[in-house]
C-alpha positions as CSV (number, residue, x, y, z in Angstrom):
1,X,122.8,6.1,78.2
2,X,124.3,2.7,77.5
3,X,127.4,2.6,75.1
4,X,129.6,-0.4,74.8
5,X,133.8,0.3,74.9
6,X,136.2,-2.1,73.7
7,X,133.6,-5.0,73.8
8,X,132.5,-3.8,77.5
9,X,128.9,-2.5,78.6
10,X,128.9,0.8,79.6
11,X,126.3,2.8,81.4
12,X,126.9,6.8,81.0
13,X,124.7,8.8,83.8
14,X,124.5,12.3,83.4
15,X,123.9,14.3,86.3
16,X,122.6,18.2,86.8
17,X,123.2,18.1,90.6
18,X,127.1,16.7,89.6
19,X,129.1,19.7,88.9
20,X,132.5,18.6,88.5
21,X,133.6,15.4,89.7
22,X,133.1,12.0,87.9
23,X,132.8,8.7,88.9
24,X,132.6,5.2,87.9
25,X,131.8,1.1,89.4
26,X,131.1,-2.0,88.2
27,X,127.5,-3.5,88.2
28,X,127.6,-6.7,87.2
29,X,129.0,-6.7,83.5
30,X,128.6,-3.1,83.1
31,X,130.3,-0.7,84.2
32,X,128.3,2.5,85.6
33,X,130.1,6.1,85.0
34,X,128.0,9.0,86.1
35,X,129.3,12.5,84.5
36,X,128.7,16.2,84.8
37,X,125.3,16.9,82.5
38,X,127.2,20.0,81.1
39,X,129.9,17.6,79.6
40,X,130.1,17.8,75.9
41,X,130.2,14.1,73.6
42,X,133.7,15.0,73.7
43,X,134.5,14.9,76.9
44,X,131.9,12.5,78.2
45,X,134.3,9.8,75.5
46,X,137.5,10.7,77.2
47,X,135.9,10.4,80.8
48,X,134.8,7.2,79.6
49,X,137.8,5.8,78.4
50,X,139.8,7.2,81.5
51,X,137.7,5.8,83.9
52,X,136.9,2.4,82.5
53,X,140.8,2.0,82.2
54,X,140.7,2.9,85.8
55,X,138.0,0.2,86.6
56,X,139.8,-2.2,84.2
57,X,143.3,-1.6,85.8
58,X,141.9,-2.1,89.6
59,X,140.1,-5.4,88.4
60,X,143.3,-6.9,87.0
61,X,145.4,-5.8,89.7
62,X,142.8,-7.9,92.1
63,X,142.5,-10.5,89.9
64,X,145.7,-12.2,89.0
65,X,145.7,-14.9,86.2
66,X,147.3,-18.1,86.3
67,X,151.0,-17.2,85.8
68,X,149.8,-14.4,88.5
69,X,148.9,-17.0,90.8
70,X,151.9,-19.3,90.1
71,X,154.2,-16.4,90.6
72,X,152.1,-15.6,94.2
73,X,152.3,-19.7,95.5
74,X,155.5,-19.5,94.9
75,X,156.2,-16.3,97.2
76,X,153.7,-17.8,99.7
77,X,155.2,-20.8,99.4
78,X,159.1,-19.5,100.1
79,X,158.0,-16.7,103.1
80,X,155.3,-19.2,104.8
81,X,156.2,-22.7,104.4
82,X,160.3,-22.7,104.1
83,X,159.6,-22.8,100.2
84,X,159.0,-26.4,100.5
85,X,155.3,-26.9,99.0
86,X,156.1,-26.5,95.4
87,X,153.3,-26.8,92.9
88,X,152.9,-28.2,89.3
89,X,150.4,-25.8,88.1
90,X,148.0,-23.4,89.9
91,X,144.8,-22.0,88.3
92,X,141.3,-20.4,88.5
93,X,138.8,-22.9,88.0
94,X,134.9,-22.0,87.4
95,X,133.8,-25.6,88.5
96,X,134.0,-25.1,92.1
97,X,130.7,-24.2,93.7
98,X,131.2,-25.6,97.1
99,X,135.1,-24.9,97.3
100,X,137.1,-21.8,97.7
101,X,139.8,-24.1,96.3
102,X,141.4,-27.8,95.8
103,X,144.7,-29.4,95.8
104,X,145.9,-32.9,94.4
105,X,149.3,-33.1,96.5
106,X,150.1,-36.7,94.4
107,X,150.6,-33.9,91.6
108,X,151.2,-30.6,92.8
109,X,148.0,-29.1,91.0
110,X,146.4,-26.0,92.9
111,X,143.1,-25.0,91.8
112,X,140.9,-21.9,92.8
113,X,137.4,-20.9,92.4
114,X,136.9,-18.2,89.8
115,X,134.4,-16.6,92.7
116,X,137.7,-15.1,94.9
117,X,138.3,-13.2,91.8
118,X,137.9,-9.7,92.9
119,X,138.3,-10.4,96.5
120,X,140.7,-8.5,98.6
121,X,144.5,-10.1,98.2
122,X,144.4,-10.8,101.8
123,X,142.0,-13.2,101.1
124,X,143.1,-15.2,97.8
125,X,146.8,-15.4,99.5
126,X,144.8,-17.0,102.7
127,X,143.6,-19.7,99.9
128,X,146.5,-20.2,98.4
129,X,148.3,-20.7,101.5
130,X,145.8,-23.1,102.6
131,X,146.2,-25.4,99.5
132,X,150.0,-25.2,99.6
133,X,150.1,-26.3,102.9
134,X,148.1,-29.6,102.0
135,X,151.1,-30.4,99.3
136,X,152.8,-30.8,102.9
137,X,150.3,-31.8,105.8
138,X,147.1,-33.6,104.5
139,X,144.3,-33.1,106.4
140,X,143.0,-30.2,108.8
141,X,144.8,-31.4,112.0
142,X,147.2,-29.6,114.7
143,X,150.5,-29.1,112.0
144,X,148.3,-28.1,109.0
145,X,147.2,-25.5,111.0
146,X,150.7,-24.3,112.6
147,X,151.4,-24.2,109.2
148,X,148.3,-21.8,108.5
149,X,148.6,-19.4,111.1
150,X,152.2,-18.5,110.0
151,X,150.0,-16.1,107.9
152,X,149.0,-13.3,110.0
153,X,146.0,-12.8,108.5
154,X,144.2,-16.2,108.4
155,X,142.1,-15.7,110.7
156,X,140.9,-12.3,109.1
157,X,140.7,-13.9,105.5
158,X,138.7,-16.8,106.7
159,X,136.0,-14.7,108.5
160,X,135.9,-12.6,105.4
161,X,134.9,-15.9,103.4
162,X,132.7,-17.5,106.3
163,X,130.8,-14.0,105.5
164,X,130.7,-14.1,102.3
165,X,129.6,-17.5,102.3
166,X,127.1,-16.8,105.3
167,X,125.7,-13.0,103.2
168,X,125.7,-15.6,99.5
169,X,124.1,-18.7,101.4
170,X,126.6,-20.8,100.5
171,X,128.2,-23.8,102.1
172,X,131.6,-22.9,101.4
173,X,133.7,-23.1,104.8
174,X,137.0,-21.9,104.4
175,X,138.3,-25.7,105.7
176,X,136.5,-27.2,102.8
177,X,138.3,-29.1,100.3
């Protein structure tokens, strides 16, 4: 049964075989929560609300927004790079279909691509990292990359993006921007 909560889509599945245990995920826009069958209206609305919160909290927690993201360059910045990339302003961007992310060093501007939203932290910090190392080294030669590979998991991070770019058919190499 489809419901809409606080301006969300919701999908509500009830279940004989489910006895007592109720779940939730996102599918696309909506978010699926599949309930007990013996749950009364009553319930099913506060198993609803619990686990859409639940859902809601998780996403945002994944998702920083742009004073998130500011906040995390700036710890990147200081435990990676000696704290001397400093940015202007760093932001999600939804224009960047062949990037993960950009950087314009002449004015400290950091921009990522709304489509790591979601993606483990691991992996938006690897992008991050990347484009506040270009406010020092231009380029992708031998010191960019020392710079780089201070973070422990870049090489994890950028085989989790040449995946998803490999599984989405994309040409989005983590090197490009």
């Amino acid at each position: 049964m489809s419901q809409s909560h606080s301006g969300m889509k919701i999908d509500v599945r009830r279940s004989r075989r489910r006895k007592q245990t109720v779940s939730a995920y996102r599918d696309g826009a909506t978010i699926v929560v599949m309930i007990p069958a013996r749950l009364s209206q009553a319930e099913e609305r506060e198993w609803v609300a619990a686990m859409v919160d639940r859902i809601t909290t998780s996403e945002r927690r994944r998702r920083p927004d742009d004073v998130g993201l500011a906040n995390r360059a700036e710890v990147l910045s200081n435990r990676y790079l000696d704290g001397l990339a400093v940015t202007a302003s760093v932001r999600w961007v939804t224009n960047q279909n062949s990037r993960w992310g950009s950087c314009t060093p002449v004015d400290g501007s950091i921009r990522l691509s709304t489509r790591l939203q979601g993606m483990p932290s691991y992996v938006i910090d690897y992008v991050l990292l990347h484009e506040l190392t270009h406010l020092l080294v231009h380029g992708h030669g031998e010191e960019f990359w020392g710079w780089v590979h201070r973070y422990d998991l870049s090489e994890r991070a950028r085989g989790f993006l040449e995946g998803v770019s490999a599984t989405a058919k994309l040409d989005m190499t983590p090197d490009a921007d």
